[in-house]
N, C-alpha and C positions, 0 to 999 in steps of 0.2 A: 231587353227592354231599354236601357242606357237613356237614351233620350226622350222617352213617352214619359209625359206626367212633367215636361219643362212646362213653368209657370213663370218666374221671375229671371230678371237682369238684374244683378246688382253692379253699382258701381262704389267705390271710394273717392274721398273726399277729403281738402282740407278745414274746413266748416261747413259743417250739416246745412246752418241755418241760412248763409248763402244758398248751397245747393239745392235746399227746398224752393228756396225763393226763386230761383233759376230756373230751374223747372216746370213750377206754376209758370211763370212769365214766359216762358220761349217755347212750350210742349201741353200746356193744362195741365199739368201732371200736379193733384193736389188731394188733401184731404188725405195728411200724411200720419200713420202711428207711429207718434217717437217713445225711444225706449234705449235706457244706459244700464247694460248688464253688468252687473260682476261676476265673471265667469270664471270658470276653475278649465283649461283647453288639456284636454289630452294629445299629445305632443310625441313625433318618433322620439325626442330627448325625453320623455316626462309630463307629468303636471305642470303647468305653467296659470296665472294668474292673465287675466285679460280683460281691459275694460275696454269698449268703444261706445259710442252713439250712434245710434239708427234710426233708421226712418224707413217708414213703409209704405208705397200707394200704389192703387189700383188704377191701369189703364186699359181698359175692358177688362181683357180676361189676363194681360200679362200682370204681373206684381213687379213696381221698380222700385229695390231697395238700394237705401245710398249709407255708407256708415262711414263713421269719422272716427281711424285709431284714438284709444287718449293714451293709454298705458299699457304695461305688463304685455305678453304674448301680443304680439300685432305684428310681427316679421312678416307676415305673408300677405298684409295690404299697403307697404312703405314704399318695394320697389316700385308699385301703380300708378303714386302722386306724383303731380307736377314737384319740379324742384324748388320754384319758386311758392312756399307754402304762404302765401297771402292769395296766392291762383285758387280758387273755389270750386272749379268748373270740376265737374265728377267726372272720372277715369272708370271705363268697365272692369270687372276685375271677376266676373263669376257668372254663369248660368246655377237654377238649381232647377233640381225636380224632386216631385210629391212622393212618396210611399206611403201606403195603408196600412201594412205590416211589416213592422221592425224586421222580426228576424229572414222575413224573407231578403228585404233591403241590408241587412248585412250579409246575405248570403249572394247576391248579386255585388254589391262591393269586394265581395273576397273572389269573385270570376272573373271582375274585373282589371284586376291585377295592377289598377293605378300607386303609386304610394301617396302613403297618408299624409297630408299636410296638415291638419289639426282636427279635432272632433270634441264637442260638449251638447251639453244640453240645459233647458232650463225647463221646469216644471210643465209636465204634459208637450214637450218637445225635444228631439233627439235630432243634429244635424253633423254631416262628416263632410270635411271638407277634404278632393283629392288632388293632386295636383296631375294635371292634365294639360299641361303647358306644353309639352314634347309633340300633342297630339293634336290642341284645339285651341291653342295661346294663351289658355286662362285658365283658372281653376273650377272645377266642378264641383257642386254640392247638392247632397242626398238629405232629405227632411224627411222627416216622418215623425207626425203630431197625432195627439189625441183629435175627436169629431170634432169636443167644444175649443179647443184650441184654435184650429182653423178658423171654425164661423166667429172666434175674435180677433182675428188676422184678418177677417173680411173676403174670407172666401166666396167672390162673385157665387150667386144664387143660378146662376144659368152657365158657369163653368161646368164643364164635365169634371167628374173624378175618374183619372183612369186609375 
């Protein structure tokens, strides 16, 4: 399946609030859910602690999320950013795609034999990040959400779910 059920581009960021604004201005890209988790990442080292800022918006049917490290665990979005951090301008850094059922979407990540570059979850959501740099120059991520989780992530109504 690997790539059936891609939905979003994400990029990283030095300031969200730029890149929202960037966005809107240069692409329409607006009407964005932000949201600063405190996460607990399961890590090939361990539990690690991980705060960023995100943002979410729908451009028809793709999703472009943009997030801005703050702390704890964020190794895996640093080498992306420009060097000059006053540069805003968002860096790609990820494709994801959708799952319906967990276990089968762990059982697909285990055939696909990428290694783990971080994975958590927050309430009614489960996401593994792998790194796939060797293969597709970015990192890959697998979601898989509760129904009502989705329809509050704004899952276009005339997406398909595969």
């Amino acid at each position: 399946m690997f790539l059936q059920g891609h939905y979003q581009n994400a990029y990283v960021t030095h300031d969200l609030d730029r890149a929202m604004a960037l966005l809107q201005h240069e692409y329409g890209v607006g009407n964005y859910i932000v949201f600063e988790p405190d996460m607990i990442l399961r890590t090939p080292s361990g539990e690690k602690p991980s705060k960023v800022r995100a943002a979410l918006a729908w451009s028809g049917g793709l999703q472009i999320e943009l997030i801005q490290p703050v702390s704890g665990f964020v190794d895996a979005y640093l080498p992306y950013l420009p060097r000059d951090r006053l540069n805003a301008a968002p860096r790609f850094h990820h494709i994801a795609v959708r799952r319906n059922d967990l276990t089968a979407m762990r059982e697909e990540i285990g055939r696909l034999g990428l290694p783990l570059a971080f994975e958590g979850a927050v309430p009614g959501l489960v996401f593994v990040y792998l790194d796939a740099r060797e293969s597709l120059g970015h990192y890959f991520e697998y979601v898989w959400a509760e129904p009502q989780m989705w329809e509050a992530l704004g899952w276009p109504k005339n997406r398909p779910v595969i």
